[in-house]
C-alpha positions, 0 to 999 in steps of 0.5 A: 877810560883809563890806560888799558894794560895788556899782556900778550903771552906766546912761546912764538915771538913772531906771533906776539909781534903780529898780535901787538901790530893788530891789537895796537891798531884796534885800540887806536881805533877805538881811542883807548889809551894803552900798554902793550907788554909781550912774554914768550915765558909763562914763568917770567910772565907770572913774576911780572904779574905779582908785581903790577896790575894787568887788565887783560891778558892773551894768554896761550893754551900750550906751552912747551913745559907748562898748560896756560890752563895752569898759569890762568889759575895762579893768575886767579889767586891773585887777581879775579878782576883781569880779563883772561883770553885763550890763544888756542890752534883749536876751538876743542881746547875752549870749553875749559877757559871758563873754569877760570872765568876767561872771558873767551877764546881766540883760535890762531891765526887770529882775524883781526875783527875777531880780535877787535871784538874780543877788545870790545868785550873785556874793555865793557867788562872793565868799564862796568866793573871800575865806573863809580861816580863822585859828587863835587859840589860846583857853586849851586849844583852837584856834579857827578863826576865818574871817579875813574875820570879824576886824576887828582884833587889839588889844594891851591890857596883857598881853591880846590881843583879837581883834576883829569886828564887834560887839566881841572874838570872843576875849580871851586873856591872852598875847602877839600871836604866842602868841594868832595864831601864822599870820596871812593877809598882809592882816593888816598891824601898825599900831602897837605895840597894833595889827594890822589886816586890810586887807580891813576897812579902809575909808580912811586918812587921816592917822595913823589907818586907819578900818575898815568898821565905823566904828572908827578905828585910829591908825597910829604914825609908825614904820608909816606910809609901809609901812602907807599902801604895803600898804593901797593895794597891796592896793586895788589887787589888790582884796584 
C-alpha cells in the first residue's frame, strides 16, 4: 500500500502526543508506510486540508469555538474519499458521526487495541477504494499489476521499465504503448523518458516531480503547465 497520511486534530496537545506514539506503534506493526501531522486548531487544520490530501483524520467533537461536527463537514466538500474518526469523551455524542460519513468513533482515553483496530477499518476502506490493476505485457504473458504498486514507468533506450517502490517490477524490450497498451487516467506523461502515476507524487517544484519514495522525475518544459494543472487537480479530488 502507498504511504498513508494521517492527521490528529485535538485542542489538547499531550493528547495529540499520546496518540501519534500509539498510532505510529500500530502502523509500524502492521508495516504500513506513514505520515503523521498533529493540529491543536481546527481552523489552521482546514487550510492545511485544502492544500494536500489526507487519508485519515482523527478529528475531535468539541473544540472550544468550534463543533468538529462543523469542521467534518467542510472536509466533505471538499473530499468524500477521506476517512473521518470522532474523538469524543462520550459514546452519546457517536450517532451524529455518520452524517458525514465517519467511519467510527473512538471515546478518550483511547485503548490502544481499539485504536489498531479502528487503523485496520479505514486502511481496508482505503485499500478497496484505490486497487485498479494495469495490464503489462511481459514477453508472452500479461501481468497485472495493481496500479497503486506502480511509481513510474521509464523509457530507457529501447527497454520500458516499470517501476515500484524497491526499483523495476518489470523490464520489457519494446515501446511504452507496447509494454502498457491501457493505463488509469493518474498516469500522467512527464517527459519523453517519463510517465508517472499521480497518486505517488509527493510534491512538485520547479521542473521536477518528487514521488513518495523520494525519487525525483525531471518534468520537460513542453509538459509542465498540463503537468503542474493534472497534479493539482488530482489533489484536489484527493486522487
Amino acid at each position: 500500500m502507498r504511504r498513508v497520511i494521517i492527521a490528529l486534530v485535538d485542542d489538547d496537545e499531550s493528547f495529540l502526543r499520546d496518540t501519534m506514539e500509539k498510532c505510529t506503534a500500530c502502523l509500524e506493526t502492521l508495516g504500513v508506510r506513514h505520515e503523521i501531522a498533529l493540529f491543536s486548531d481546527p481552523d489552521l487544520f482546514l487550510e492545511a486540508f485544502q492544500k494536500r490530501c489526507f487519508d485519515i483524520v482523527f478529528l475531535d467533537i468539541f473544540f472550544p469555538a468550534r463543533n468538529g461536527m462543523d469542521v467534518a463537514r467542510a472536509m466533505r466538500t471538499r473530499n468524500e474519499k477521506c476517512q473521518i474518526v470522532f474523538l469524543t469523551v462520550s459514546s452519546d455524542y457517536a450517532v451524529h458521526g455518520y452524517g458525514v460519513n465517519a467511519v467510527n468513533y473512538l471515546v478518550k482515553p483511547i485503548r490502544p487495541e481499539t485504536l489498531g483496530a479502528v487503523l485496520e477499518t479505514c486502511l481496508s476502506r482505503l485499500e478497496k477504494e484505490e486497487v485498479h490493476y494495469v495490464a503489462v505485457k511481459n514477453g508472452p504473458e500479461v501481468l497485472q499489476l495493481k496500479a497503486g504498486d506502480i511509481v513510474y514507468v521509464e523509457m530507457k533506450g529501447r527497454h520500458v521499465h516499470v517501476c515500484g517502490d524497491n526499483g523495476p517490477l518489470v523490464v520489457r524490450f519494446g515501446k511504452y504503448g507496447d509494454i502498457m497498451p491501457v493505463t488509469p487516467p493518474s498516469f500522467v506523461r512527464v517527459h519523453q523518458s517519463y510517465v508517472v502515476n499521480l497518486a505517488r507524487v509527493a510534491s512538485m517544484k520547479n521542473y521536477h516531480m518528487y514521488m513518495d519514495t523520494g525519487v525525483a522525475i525531471p518534468v520537460s518544459r513542453p509538459y509542465r503547465n498540463e503537468v503542474s494543472r493534472l497534479f493539482f487537480e488530482a489533489v484536489r479530488k484527493g486522487v
